[in-house]
N, C-alpha and C positions, 0 to 999 in steps of 0.2 A: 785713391789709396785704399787698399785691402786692408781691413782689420784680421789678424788672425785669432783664433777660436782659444774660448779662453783653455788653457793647458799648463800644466806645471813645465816649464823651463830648467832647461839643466845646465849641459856646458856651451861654449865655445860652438856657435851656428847651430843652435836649438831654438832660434827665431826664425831660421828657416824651415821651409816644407825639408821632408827628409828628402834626403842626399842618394841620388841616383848613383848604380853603383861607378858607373861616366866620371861624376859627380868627386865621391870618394877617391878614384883614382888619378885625379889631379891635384888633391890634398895630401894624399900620398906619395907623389912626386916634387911635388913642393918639400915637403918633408925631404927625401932623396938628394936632393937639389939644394939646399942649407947643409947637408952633411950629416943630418941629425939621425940616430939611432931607431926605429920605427918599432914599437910593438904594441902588442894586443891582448888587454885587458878586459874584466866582466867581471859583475855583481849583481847582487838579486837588486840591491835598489839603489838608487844616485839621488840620497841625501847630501847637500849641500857639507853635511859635516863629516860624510863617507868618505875619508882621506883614504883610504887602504881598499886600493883592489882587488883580485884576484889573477896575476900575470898566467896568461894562454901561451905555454911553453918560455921559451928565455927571448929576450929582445932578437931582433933579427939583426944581429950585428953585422953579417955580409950582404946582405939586400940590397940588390942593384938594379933591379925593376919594380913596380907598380904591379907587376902579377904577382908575383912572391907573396908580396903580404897580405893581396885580396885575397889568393888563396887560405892564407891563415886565418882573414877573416871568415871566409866563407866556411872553413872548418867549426870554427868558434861557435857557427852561427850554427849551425847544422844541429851542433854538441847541447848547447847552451842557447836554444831558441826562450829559455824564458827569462832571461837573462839581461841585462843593459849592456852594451859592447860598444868598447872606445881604441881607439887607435891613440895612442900618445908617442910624440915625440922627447929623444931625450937627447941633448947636448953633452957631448964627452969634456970638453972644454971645461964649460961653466957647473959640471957634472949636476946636473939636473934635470929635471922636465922641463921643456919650454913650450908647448902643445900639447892639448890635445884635445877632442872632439867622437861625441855620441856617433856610431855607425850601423846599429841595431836598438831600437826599444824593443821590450815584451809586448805582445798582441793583447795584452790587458790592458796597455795606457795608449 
């Protein structure tokens, strides 16, 4: 068993090593695949009490691939390399968030 190094912990698979971009795009299709709404958020820090992100244009409400949104991350990331960057899913139904998960940390942490 791997102990991992000690590191502040954030959301949702931040016990794992980061997420290849492979990775991300099958969380992202997961996402797709529930029906759920997919966008792409940042902020300088992910305080546990940092409820209010900063949305990276509007939800992708017609996103029907897996590239779509990597692209928006990858934009994000490009923009905002110092930044934390999380993909969140959002249910129209139960009109909420029901996911979502770290896809970038800053080179500082």
């Amino acid at each position: 068993m791997q102990t991992l190094p000690k590191e502040r912990r954030y959301e949702t698979l931040s016990y794992l090593p980061p997420l290849s971009d492979a990775q991300i795009a099958k969380q992202i299709q997961y996402i797709l695949n529930q029906g759920y709404i997919p966008a792409v958020e940042f902020n300088e820090n992910s305080e546990p009490t940092e409820f209010f992100w900063t949305m990276w244009k509007l939800p992708l409400f017609g996103a029907k691939s897996t590239q779509e949104v990597l692209n928006e991350v990858q934009s994000c990331r490009s923009q905002y390399s110092n930044c934390y960057i999380r993909v969140v899913g959002f249910d129209n139904i139960k009109q909420c968030q029901v996911l979502s998960f770290i896809v970038h940390k800053p080179s500082r942490y």
